[in-house]
N, CA, C and O of each residue as an XYZ file, in Angstrom:
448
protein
N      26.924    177.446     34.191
C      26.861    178.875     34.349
C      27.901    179.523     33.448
O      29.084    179.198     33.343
N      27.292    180.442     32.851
C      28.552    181.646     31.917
C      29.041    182.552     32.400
O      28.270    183.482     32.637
N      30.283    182.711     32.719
C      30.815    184.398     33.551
C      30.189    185.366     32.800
O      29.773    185.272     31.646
N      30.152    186.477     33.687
C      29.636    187.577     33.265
C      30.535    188.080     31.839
O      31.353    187.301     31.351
N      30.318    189.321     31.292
C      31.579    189.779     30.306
C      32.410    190.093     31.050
O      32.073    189.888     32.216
N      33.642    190.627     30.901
C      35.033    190.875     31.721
C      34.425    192.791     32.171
O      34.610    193.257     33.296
N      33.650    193.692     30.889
C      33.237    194.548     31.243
C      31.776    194.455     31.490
O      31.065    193.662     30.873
N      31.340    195.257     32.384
C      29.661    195.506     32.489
C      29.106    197.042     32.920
O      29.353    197.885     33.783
N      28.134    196.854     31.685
C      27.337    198.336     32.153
C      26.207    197.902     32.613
O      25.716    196.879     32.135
N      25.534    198.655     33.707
C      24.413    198.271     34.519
C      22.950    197.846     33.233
O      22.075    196.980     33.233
N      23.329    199.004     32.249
C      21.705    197.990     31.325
C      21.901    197.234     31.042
O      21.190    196.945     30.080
N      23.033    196.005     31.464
C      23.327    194.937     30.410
C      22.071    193.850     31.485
O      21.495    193.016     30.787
N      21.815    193.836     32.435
C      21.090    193.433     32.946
C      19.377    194.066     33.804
O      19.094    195.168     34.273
N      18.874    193.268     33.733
C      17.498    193.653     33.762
C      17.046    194.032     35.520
O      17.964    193.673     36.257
N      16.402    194.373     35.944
C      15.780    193.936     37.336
C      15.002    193.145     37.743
O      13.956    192.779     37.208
N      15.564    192.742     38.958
C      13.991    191.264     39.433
C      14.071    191.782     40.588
O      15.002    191.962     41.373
N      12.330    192.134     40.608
C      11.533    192.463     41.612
C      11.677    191.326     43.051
O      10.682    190.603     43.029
N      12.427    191.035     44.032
C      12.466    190.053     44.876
C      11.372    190.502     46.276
O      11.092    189.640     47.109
N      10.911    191.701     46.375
C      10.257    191.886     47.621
C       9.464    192.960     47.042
O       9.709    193.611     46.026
N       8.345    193.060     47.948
C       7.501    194.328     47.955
C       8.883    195.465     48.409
O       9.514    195.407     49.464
N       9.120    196.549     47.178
C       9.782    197.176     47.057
C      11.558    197.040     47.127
O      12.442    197.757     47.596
N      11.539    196.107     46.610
C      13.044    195.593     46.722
C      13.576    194.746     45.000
O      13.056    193.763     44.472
N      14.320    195.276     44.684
C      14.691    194.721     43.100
C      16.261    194.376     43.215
O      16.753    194.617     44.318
N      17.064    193.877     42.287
C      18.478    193.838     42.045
C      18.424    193.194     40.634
O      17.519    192.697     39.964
N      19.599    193.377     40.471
C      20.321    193.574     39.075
C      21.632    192.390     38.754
O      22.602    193.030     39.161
N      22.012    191.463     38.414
C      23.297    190.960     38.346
C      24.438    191.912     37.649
O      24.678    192.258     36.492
N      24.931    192.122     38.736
C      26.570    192.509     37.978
C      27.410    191.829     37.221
O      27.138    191.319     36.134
N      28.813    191.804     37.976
C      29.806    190.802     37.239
C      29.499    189.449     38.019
O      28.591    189.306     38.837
N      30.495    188.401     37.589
C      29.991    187.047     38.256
C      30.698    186.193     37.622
O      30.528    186.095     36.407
N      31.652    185.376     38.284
C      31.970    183.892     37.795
C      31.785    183.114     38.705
O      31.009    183.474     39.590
N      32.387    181.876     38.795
C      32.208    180.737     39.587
C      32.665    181.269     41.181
O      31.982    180.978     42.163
N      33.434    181.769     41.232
C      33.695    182.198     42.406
C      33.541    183.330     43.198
O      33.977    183.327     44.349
N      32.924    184.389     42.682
C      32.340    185.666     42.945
C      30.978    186.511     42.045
O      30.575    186.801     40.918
N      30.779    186.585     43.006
C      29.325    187.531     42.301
C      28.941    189.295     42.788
O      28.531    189.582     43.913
N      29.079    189.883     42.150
C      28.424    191.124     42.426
C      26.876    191.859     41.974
O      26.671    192.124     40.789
N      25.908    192.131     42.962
C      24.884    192.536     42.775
C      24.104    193.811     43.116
O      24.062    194.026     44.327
N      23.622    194.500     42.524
C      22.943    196.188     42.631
C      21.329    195.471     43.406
O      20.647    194.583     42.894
N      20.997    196.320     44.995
C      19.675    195.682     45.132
C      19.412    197.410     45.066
O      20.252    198.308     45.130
N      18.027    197.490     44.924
C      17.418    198.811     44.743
C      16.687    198.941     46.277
O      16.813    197.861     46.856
N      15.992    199.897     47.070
C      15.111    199.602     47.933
C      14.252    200.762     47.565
O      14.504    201.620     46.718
N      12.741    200.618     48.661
C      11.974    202.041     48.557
C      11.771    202.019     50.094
O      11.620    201.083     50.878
N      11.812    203.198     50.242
C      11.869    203.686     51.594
C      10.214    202.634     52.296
O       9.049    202.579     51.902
N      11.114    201.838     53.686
C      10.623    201.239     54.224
C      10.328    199.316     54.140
O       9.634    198.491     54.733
N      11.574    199.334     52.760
C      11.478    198.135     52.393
C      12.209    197.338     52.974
O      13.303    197.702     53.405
N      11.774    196.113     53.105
C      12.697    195.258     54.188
C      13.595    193.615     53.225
O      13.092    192.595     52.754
N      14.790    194.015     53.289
C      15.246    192.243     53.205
C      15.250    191.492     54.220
O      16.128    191.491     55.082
N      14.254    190.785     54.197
C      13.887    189.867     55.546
C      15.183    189.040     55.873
O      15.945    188.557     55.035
N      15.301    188.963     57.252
C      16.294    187.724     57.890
C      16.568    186.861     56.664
O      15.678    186.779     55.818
N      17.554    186.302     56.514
C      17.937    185.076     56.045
C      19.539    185.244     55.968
O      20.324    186.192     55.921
N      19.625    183.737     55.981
C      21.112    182.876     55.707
C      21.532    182.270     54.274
O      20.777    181.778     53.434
N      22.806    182.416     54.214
C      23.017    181.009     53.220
C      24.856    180.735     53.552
O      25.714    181.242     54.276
N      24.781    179.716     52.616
C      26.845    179.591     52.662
C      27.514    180.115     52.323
O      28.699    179.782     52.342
N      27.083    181.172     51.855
C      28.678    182.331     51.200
C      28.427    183.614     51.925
O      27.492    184.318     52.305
N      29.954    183.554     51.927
C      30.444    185.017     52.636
C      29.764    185.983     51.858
O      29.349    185.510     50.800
N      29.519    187.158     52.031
C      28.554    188.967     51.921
C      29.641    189.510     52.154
O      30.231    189.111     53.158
N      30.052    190.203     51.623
C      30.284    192.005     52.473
C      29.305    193.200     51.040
O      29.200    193.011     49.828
N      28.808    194.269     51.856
C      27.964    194.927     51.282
C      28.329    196.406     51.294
O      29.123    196.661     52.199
N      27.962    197.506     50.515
C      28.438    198.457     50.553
C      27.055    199.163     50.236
O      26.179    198.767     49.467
N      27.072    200.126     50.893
C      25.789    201.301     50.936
C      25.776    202.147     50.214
O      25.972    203.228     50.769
N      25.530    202.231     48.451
C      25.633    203.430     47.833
C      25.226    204.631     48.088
O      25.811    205.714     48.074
N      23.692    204.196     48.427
C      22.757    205.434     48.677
C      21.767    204.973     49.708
O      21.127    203.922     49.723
N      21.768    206.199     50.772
C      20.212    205.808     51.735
C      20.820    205.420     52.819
O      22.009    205.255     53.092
N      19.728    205.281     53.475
C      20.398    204.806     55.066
C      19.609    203.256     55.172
O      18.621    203.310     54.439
N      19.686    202.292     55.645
C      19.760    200.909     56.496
C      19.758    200.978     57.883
O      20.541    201.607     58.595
N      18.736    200.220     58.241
C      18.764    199.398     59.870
C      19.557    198.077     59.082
O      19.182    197.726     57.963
N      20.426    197.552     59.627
C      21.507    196.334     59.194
C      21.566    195.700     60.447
O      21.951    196.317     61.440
N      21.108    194.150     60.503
C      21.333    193.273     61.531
C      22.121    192.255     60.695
O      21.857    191.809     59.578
N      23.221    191.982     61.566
C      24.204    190.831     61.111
C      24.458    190.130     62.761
O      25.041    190.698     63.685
N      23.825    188.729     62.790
C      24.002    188.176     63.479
C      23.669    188.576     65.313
O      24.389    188.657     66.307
N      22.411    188.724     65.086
C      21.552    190.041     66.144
C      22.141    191.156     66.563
O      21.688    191.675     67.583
N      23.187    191.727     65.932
C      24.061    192.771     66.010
C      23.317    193.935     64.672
O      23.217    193.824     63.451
N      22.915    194.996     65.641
C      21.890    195.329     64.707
C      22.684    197.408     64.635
O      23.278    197.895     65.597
N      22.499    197.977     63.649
C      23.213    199.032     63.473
C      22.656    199.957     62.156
O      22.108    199.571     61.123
N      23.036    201.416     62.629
C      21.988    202.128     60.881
C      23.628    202.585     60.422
O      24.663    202.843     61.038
N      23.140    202.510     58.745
C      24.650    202.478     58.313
C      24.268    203.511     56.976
O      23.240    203.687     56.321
N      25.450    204.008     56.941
C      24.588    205.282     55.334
C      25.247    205.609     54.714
O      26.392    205.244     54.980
N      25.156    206.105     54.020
C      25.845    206.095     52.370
C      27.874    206.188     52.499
O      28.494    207.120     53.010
N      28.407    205.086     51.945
C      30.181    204.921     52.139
C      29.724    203.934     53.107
O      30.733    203.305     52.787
N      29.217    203.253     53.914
C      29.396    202.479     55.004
C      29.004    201.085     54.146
O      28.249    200.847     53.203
N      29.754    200.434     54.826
C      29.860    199.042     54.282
C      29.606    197.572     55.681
O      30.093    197.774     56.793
N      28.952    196.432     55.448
C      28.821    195.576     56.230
C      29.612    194.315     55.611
O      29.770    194.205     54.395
N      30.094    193.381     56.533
C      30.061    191.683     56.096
C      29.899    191.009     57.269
O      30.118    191.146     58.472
N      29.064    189.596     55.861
C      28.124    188.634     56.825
C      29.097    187.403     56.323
O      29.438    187.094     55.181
N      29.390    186.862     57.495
C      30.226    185.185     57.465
C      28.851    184.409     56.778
O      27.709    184.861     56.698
N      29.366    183.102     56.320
C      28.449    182.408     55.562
C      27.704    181.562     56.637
O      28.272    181.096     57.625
N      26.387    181.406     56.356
C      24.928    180.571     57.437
C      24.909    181.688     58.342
O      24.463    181.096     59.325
N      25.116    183.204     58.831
C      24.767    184.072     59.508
C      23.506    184.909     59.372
O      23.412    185.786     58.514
N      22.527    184.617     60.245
C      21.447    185.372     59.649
C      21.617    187.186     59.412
O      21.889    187.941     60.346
N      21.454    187.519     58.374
C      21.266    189.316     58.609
C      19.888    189.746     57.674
O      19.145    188.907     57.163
N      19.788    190.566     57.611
C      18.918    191.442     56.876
C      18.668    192.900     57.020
O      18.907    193.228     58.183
N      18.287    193.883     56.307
C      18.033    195.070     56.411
C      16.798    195.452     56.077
O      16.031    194.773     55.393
N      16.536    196.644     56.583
C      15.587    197.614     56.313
C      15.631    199.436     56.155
O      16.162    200.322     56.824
N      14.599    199.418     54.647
C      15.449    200.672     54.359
C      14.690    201.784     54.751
O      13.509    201.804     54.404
N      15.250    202.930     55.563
C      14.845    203.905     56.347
C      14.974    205.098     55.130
O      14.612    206.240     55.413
N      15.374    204.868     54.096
C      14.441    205.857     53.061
C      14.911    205.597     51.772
O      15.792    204.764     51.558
N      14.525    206.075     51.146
C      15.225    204.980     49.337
C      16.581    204.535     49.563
O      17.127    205.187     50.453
N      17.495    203.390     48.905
C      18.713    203.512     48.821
C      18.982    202.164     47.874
O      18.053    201.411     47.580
N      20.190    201.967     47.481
C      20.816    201.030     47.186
C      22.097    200.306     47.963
O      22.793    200.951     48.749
N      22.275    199.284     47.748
C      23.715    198.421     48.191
C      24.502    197.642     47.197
O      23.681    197.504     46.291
N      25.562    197.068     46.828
C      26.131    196.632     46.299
C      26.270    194.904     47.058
O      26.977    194.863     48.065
N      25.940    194.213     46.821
C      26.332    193.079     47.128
C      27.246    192.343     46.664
O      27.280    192.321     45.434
N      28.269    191.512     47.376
C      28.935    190.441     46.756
C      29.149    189.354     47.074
O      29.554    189.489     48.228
N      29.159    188.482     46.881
C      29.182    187.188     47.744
C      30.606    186.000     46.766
O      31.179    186.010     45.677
N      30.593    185.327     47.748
C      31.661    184.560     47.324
C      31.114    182.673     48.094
O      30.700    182.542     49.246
N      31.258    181.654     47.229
C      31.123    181.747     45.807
C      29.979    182.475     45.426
O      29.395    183.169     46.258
N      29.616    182.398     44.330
C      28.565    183.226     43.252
C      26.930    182.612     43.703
O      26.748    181.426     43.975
N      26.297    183.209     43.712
C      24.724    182.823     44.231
C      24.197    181.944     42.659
O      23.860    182.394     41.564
N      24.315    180.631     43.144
C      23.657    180.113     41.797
C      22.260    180.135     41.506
O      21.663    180.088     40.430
N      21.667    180.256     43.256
C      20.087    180.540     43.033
C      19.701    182.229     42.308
O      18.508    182.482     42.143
N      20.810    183.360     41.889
C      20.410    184.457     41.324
C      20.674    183.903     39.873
O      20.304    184.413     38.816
N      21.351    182.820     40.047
C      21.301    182.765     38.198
C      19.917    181.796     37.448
O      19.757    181.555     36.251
N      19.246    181.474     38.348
C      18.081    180.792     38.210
C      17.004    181.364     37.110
O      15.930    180.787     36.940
C-alpha cells in the first residue's frame, strides 16, 4: 500500500458507488489511519456490519438514524459517533448527507 500525499484535495480521488445510493471517496491514509468522505441520498442505508478497526465518524451534512451496538440515535450535522472494533453499527440517511469516516488501522479492503 502507498500513503496517501501528505496534502489532499477531494478531486484527487474518484467515487465508488458501495450501495444503492451510497458512494465514498478515499481521503488521506497510511498504514495506520484512514480517512473517508461517504456521500448518502436521502433514505439510503449503510447496512449493519462489523470489522477490526476502531470508527469514529463525523456528520458533515444531513441527519442519520446511527446504531452502534443496538444503541440506536438520530445525529445531525457537527455530531459525531465511535464504533470499537467487531461492533456492529450502521446508518440510515433521513435526508441527503455526508460523514467523514476514519478508522484505525487503514481499511485495506477500501484500497482494493
Amino acid at each position: 500500500m502507498t500513503d496517501s500525499p501528505v496534502f489532499v484535495q477531494p478531486n484527487q480521488s474518484d467515487w465508488t458507488e458501495v450501495a444503492p445510493g451510497v458512494r465514498r471517496r478515499l481521503l488521506c491514509h497510511d498504514k495506520n489511519l484512514m480517512m473517508v468522505e461517504v456521500g448518502f441520498e436521502k433514505g439510503a442505508v449503510g447496512a449493519p456490519h462489523s470489522h477490526p478497526h476502531i470508527q469514529v465518524s463525523l456528520v458533515v451534512s444531513g441527519r442519520f438514524e446511527v446504531t452502534v451496538g443496538g444503541e440506536k440515535r438520530i445525529l445531525e450535522t457537527g455530531d459525531s459517533f465511535r464504533t470499537p472494533a467487531d461492533v456492529v453499527h450502521g446508518v440510515v440517511a433521513l435526508e441527503p448527507g455526508v460523514l467523514i469516516d476514519t478508522f484505525t488501522p487503514h481499511r485495506e479492503d477500501f484500497l482494493a
